[in-house]
C-alpha positions in Angstrom: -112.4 202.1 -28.6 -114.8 205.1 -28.8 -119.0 204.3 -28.1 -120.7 204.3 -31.3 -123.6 205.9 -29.4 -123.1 209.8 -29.5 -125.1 210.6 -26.9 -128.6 211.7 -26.3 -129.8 213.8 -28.7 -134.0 214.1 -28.7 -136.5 213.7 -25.7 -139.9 213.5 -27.5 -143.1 213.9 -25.6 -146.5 213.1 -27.6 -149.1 215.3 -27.1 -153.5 215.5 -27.8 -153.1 219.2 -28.3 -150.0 220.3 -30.1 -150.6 224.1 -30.1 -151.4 224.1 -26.2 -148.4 221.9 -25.7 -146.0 224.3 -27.6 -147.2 227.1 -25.6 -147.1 225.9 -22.4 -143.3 223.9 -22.9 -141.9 227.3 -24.4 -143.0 228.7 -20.9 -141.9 225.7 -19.0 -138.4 225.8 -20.4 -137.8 229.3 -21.6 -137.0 229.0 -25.0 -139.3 229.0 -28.1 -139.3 226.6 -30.9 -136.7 226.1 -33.9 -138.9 223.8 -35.8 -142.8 224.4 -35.9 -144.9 222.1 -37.9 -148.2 220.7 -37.7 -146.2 216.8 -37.1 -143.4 218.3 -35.0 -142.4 221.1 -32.8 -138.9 221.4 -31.6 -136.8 223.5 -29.1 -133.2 223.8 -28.5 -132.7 223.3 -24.7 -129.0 223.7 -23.8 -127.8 221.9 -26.8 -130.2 219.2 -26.5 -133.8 218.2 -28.8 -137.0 218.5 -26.7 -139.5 217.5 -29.1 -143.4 217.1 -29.5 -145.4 215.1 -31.6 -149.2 215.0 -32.0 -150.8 211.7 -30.3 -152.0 210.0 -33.2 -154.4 208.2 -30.6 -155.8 208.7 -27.5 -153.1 207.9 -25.0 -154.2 205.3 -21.7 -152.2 206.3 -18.8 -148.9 207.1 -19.6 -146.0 205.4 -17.7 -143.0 206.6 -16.1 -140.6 203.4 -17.6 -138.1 205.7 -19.2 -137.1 209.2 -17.5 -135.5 212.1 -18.7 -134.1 214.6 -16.7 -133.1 218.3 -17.8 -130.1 219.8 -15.8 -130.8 222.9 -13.7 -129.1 225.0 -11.1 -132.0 225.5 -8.3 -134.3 222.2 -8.8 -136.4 223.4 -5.7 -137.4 226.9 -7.3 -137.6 225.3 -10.8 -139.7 222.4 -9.2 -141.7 225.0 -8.0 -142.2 226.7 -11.4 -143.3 223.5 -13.0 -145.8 223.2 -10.9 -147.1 227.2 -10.9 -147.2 226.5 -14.6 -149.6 223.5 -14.3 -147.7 220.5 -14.0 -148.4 218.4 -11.0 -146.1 216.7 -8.9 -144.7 213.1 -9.7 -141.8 213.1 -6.8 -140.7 215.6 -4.9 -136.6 216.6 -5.1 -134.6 214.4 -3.4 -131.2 213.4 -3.1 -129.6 210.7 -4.8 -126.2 211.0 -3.5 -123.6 213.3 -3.0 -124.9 216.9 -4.3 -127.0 214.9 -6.9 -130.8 216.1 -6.4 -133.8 214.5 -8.5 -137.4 215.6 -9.1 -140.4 214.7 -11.2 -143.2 216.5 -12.3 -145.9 215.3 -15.3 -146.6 218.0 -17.8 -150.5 218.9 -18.2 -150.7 215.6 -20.6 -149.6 213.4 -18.1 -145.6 213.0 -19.7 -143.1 212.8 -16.9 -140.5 215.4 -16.9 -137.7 214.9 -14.6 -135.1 217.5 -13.5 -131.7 217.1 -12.2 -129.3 219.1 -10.4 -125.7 217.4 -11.0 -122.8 219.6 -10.5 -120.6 216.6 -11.1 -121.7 216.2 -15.0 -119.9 217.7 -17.2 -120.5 217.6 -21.1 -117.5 215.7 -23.4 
């Protein structure tokens, strides 16, 4: 029997400044927005929904509980990027077995980002 879960569809990072946020993710992941509002902004990244949402309220110190991490073919030099762009580093690329090779970085807001090289995933 089939999952009734479909998959993952949206990764949504809340945000104090929505219009610096736009700006700076369209850099950060190449792409420009399909959907700009004042209450959401969202991109197309490889088939997948990376949104933003305004904070409502000040955010305390964000957590790292729940990671995302975007697929990408060089994670050192795209590590790298992240940080030129202004994020700082929240852990450093590492392997995770086999090819597999994780890093973390937190977006100017404090969100964690993660990125992934995987050459063993494939999409179904």
């Amino acid at each position: 029997m089939p999952s009734p879960v479909l998959g993952l569809r949206t990764c949504i990072y809340k945000v104090p400044d929505l219009a610096a946020a736009k700006a700076w993710y369209a850099r950060a992941f190449d792409v420009q927005p399909y959907f700009d509002e004042p209450f959401y902004v969202g991109f197309n990244v490889g088939g997948y929904e990376l949104g933003l949402m305004p904070e409502e309220e000040p955010a305390g110190a964000k957590t790292d509980n729940v990671l995302t991490y975007w697929g990408v073919e060089d994670i050192g030099a795209d590590y790298r990027r992240f940080l030129d762009l202004g994020a700082t580093g929240h852990a450093e690329p590492a392997n995770v077995g086999g090819a597999i090779v994780v890093a973390s970085v937190a977006d100017p807001w404090g969100n964690v980002i993660g990125l992934i090289f995987n050459p063993e995933f494939t999409l179904v």
